[in-house]
N, C-alpha and C positions, 0 to 999 in steps of 0.2 A: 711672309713665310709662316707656315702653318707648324704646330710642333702636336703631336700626336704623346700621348701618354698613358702607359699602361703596362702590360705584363707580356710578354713576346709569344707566348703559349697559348695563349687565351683565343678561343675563338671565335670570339668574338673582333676581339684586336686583327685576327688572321682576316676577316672581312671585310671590314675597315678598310685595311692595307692594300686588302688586294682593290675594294673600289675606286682608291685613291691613286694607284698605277693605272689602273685601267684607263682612268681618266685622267693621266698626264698632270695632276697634282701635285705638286714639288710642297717635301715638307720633313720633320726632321721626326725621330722616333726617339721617345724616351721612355727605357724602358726602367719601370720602381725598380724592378732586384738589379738588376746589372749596373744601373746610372746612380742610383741613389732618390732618394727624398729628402728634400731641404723642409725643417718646419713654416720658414715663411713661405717657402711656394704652396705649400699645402693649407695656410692658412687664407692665402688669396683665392684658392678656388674654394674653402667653404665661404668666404665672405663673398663671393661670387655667386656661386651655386647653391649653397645654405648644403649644411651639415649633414644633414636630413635625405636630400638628394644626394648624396657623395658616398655616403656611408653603405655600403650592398650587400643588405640584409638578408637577400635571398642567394647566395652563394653559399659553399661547403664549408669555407673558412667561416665565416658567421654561424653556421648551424654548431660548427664544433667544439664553438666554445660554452663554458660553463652558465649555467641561469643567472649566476651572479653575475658574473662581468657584464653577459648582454644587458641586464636590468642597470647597471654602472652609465652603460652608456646615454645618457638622458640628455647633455648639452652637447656645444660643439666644444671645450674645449678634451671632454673626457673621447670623444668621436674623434678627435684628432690624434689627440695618445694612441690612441685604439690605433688608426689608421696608420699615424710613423711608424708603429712597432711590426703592423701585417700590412703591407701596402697593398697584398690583394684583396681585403676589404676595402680598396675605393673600388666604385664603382668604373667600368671603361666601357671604350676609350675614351677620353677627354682630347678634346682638339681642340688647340689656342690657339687664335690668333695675336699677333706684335701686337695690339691696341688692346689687349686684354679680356675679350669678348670669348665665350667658351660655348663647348656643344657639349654635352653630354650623353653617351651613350651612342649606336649604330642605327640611324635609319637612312636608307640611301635617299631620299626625300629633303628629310631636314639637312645631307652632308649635301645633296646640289645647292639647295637654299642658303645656305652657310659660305660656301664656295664662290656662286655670283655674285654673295653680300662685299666678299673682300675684295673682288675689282674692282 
């Protein structure tokens, strides 16, 4: 089972979702504002993904905040603060598989690639 994570608005997520109907992909949606955010689950995909990639600098929520705090953010664990407190500063969608293995981000390339990997 595949578990899709991210923000139900975003559309990027809305892309996603729909390639993964189109293509008969069984998988569950988790969305940050509605479901919540656990700090261990979030601490596994940066030790997964590295902080760096998770963190989405280029987003509005990132631009809106102050010179200070973005300059605050320097390691993972101030990136993670950061991230509990505004979930949509991660970057999405994040699609996990049961074995732990993550995609990040929408490319319909790397999500067939990703898809043939778990049969």
């Amino acid at each position: 089972m595949l578990t899709m994570y991210g923000i139900k608005n975003c559309d990027t997520i809305k892309k996603a979702r729909k390639y993964l109907d189109a293509n008969g992909v069984a998988y569950q949606f988790h969305d940050y504002r509605a479901d919540g955010l656990e700090a261990d689950l979030l601490r596994r995909f940066s030790d997964t993904l590295g902080w760096e990639a998770l963190l989405n600098t280029r987003g509005t929520t990132w631009r809106k905040l102050d010179e200070a705090t973005r300059s605050a953010v320097d390691n993972a664990a101030a990136a993670q603060q950061l991230m509990l407190a505004q979930p949509a500063m991660i970057k999405r969608p994040l699609l996990c598989r049961a074995d732990g293995s993550m995609l990040l981000g929408f490319n319909e390339t790397a999500y067939s690639s990703f898809i043939v990997e778990k049969s």
